[in-house]
C-alpha positions in Angstrom: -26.1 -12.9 56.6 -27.7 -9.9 58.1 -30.5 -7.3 57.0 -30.8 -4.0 55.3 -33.8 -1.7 54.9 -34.5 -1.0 50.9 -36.4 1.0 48.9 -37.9 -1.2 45.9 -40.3 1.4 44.5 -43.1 4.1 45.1 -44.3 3.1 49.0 -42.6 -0.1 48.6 -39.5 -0.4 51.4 -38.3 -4.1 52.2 -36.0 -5.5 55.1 -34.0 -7.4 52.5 -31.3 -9.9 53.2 -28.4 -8.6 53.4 -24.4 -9.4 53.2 -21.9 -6.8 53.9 -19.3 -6.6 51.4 -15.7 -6.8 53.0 -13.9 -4.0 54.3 -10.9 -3.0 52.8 -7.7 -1.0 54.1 -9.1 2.3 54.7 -12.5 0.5 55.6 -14.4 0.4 59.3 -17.1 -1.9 59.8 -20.0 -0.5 62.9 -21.9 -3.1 65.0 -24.9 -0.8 64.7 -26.5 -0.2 68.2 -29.1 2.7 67.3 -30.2 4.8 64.4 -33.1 7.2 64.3 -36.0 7.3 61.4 -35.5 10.6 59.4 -38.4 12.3 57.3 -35.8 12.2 54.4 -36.2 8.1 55.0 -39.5 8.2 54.4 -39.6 11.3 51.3 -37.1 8.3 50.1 -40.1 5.8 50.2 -42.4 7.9 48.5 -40.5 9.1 46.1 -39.7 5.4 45.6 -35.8 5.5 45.1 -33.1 7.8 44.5 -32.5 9.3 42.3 -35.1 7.7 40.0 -38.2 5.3 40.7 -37.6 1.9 41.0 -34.1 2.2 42.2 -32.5 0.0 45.0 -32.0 2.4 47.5 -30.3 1.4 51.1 -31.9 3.6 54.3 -30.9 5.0 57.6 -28.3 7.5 58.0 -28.5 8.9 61.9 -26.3 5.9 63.2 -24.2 5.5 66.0 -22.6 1.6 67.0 -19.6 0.0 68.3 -16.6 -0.4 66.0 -16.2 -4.3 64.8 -13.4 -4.0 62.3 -10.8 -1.3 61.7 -8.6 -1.7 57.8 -4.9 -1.4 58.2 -4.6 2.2 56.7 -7.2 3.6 59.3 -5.6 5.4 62.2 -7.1 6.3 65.8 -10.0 4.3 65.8 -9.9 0.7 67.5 -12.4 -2.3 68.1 -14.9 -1.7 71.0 -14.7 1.9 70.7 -17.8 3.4 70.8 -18.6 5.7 67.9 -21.0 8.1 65.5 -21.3 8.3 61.9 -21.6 11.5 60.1 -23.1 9.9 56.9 -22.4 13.6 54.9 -18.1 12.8 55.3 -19.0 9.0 53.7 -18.0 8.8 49.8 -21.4 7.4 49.2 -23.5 9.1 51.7 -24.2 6.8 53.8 -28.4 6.3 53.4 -29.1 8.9 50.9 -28.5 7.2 47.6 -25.1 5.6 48.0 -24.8 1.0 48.2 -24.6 1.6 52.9 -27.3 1.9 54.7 -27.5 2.5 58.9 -30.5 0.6 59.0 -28.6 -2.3 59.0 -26.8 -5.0 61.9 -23.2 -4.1 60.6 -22.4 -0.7 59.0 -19.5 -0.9 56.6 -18.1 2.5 56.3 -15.8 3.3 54.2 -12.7 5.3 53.8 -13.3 6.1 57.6 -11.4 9.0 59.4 -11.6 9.8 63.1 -13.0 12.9 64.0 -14.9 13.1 60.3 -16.8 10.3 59.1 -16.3 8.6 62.6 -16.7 10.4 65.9 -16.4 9.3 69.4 -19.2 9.0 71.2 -18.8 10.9 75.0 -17.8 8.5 77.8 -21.6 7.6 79.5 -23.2 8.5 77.0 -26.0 5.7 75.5 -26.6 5.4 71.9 -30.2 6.6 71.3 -28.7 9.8 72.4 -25.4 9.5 70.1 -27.6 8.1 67.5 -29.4 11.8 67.7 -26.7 13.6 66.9 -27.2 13.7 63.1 -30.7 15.5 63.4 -29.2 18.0 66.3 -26.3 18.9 63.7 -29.4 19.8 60.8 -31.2 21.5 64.0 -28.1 23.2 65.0 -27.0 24.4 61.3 -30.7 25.9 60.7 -29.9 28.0 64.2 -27.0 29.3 63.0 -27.8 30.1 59.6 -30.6 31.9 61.8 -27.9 33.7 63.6 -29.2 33.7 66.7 -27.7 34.3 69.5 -28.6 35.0 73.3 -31.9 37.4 73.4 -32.7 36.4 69.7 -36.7 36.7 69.3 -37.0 33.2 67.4 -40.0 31.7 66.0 -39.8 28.2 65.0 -42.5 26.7 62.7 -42.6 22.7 63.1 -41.9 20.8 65.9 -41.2 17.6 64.4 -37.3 16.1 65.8 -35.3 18.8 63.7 -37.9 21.8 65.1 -37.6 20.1 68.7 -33.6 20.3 68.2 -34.0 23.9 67.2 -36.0 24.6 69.9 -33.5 23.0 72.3 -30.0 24.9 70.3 -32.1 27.9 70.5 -33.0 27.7 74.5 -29.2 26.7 75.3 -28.4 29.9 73.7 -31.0 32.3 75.3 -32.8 33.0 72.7 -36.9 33.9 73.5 -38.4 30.8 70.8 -41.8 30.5 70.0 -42.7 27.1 68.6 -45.9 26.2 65.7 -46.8 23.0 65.2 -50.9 21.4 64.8 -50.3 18.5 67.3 -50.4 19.6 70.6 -48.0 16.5 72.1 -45.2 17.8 70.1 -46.4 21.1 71.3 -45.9 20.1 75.0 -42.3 18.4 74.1 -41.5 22.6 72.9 -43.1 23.8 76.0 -40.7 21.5 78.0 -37.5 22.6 76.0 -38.6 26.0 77.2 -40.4 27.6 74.2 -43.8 29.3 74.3 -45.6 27.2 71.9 -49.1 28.2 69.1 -51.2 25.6 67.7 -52.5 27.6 64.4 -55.4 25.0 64.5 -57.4 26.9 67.1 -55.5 30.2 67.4 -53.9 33.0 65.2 -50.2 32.5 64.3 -49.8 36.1 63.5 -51.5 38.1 66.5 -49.9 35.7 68.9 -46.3 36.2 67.4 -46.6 39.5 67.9 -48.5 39.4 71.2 -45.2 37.1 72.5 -42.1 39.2 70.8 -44.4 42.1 70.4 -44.6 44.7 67.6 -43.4 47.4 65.6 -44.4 49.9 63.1 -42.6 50.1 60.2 -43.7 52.0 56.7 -46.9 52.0 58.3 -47.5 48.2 58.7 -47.4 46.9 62.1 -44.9 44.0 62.6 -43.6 41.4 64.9 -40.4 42.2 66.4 -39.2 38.9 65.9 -36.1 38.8 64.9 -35.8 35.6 62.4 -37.9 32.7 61.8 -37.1 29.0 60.2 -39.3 26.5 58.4 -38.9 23.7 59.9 -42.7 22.4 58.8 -43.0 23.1 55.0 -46.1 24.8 55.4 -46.9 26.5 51.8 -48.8 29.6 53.1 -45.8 30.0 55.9 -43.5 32.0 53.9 -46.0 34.5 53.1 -47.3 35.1 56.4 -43.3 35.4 57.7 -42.7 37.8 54.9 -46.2 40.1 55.8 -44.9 40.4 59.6 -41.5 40.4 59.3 -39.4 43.7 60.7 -36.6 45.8 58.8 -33.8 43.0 58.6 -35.1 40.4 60.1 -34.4 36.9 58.3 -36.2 33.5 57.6 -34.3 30.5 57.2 -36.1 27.5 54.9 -35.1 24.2 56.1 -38.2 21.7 55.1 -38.0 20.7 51.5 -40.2 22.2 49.2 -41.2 20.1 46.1 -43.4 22.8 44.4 -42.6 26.5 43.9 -44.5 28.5 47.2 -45.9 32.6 46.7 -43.7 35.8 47.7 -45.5 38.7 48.5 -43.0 40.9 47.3 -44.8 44.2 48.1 -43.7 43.9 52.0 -40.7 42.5 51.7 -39.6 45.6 49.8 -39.7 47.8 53.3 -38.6 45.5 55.1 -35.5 44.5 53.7 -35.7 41.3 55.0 -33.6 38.1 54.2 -35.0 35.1 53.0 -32.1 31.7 53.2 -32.0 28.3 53.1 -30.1 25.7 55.4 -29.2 21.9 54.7 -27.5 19.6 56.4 -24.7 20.5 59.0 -21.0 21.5 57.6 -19.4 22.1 60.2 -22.0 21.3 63.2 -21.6 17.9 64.0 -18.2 18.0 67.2 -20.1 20.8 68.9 -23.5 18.5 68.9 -20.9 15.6 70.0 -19.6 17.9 72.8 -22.6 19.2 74.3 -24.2 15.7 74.7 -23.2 14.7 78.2 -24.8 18.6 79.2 -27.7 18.1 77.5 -28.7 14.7 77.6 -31.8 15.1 79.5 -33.2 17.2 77.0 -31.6 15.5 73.8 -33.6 12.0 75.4 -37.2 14.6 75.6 -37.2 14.4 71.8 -37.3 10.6 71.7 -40.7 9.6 71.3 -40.6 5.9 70.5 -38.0 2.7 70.9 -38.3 0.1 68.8 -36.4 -3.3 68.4 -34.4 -3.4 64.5 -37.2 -6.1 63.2 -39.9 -3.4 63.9 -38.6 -1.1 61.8 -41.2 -1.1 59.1 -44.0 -0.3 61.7 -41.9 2.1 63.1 -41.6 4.3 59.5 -46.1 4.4 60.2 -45.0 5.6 63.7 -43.1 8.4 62.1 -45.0 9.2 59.9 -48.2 10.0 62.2 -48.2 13.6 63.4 -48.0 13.0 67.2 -44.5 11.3 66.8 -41.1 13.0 67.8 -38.0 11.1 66.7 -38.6 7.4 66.0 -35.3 5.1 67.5 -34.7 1.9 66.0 -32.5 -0.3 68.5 -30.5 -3.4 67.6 -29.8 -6.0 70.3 -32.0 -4.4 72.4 
């Protein structure tokens, strides 16, 4: 019998005994060796279940292990190898609603396929750093849906561990980033991806953005000549103050979940012509995260803020839920 992290009910998450059910022919089975805390993990806990209240709901989707078990019908993969799991190509998402969690000893997944639900993890690479891969691919998509590009004036607002990814997609690629965030370690973590970082706490967002990409008049309203933004923080008062600064065509990207409706000043987005998107999860992100691991470990490792054994895990959802935190890794036979 093993263990699986579950959601009972509003603020009520449980390492439960566990058994896996058995694999069938299309079936793997992961000896889990690391999977990262998410901030979807713990919107789970507060929500209290998903869909509803109250209902069972198995955690942890950014999971990477060594394969235990491989069904009959599954080609390519073999025992010992190795591997990622990109819970989005799992017929029950794996840690979002569906009966598998990660945050578990053994990971059935099933109806696994090699280079889509399962990927290989780079030879020398170790798994807290193939176990990030998940939240690079979210970082990565919110980049591109950005579409920047080398010389891209990028400002990035939260540097939590998908803002930090940004930040470090957005660096590789040459773009100039500024980085927001009110907690000046995570802060320092941007400064050492090679972003110029603002702390809105004690300084002003808007005069500093345009004192870093500098500015532009336009319809006679001075702007930042930044070219896009993201929303990587949720900030209610953010989209307002992107929308006041931004230039003719420049484009803001919402990745943090909003649960109530946030104000658009219309009036200046009118001139500008800006665009206003969204981006969620990573649809076609998650091989080039895979490839560029063993050239960007160093950095991927930066975003790591805590390791913590699989029987921790409950005081490492506190851990990542205090500000100062980057990406919370839960280990298992550590």
């Amino acid at each position: 019998m093993g263990h699986l992290l579950t959601i009972h009910d509003v603020g009520d998450v449980r390492l439960d005994d566990y058994t896996r059910p058995r694999p069938g022919p299309h079936d793997v089975v992961v000896k889990m060796k690391a999977c990262g805390i998410c901030g979807s993990d713990l919107s789970y806990i507060k929500h209290g279940g998903i869909p509803t209240p109250g209902t069972l709901t198995a955690l942890g989707h950014e999971g990477a292990g060594e394969i235990m078990f491989v069904g009959d019908a599954v080609e390519g993969i073999s025992v010992g190898q190795p591997v990622i799991v990109n819970p989005m190509n799992t017929p029950s998402y794996i840690g979002s609603g569906g009966p598998e969690g990660a945050f578990t000893e053994e990971l059935l997944v099933r109806e696994a396929r090699l280079g889509d639900s399962i990927l290989p993890i780079p030879e020398g690479i170790p798994y807290d750093i193939a176990a990030m891969c998940e939240p690079l691919a979210v970082a990565m998509h919110g980049v591109n849906r950005a579409e920047a590009t080398a010389g891209t004036k990028l400002v990035v607002f939260g540097c939590g561990p998908i803002g930090l990814g940004m930040v470090l997609w957005a660096v590789d690629r040459g773009c100039d980033v500024i980085a927001l965030d009110l907690a000046e370690e995570r802060l320092e973590r941007a400064r050492a991806l090679g972003a110029r970082t603002i702390n809105p706490a004690n300084e002003d967002p808007v005069a500093r953005i345009k004192e870093f990409h500098g500015s532009e008049m336009h319809f006679g309203r001075e702007r930042s000549s930044s070219d896009a933004y993201i929303d990587a923080a949720g900030g209610p008062a953010i989209l307002a103050q992107v929308v006041t600064i931004a230039k003719k065509h420049a484009r803001h990207v919402i990745t943090a979940a909003y649960m109530k409706p946030i104000e658009l000043p219309a009036g200046p987005m009118l001139t500008s012509e800006m665009t206003i998107t969204t981006a969620v999860g990573y649809p076609t992100e998650f091989p080039e995260v895979v490839a560029a691991m063993p050239r960007l470990a160093g950095q991927i490792r930066s975003i790591i803020s805590h390791h913590l054994p699989f029987e921790r895990i409950i005081e490492g959802l506190e851990i990542a839920a205090t500000p100062q935190s980057a990406k919370v890794m839960i280990e298992f036979d550590a």
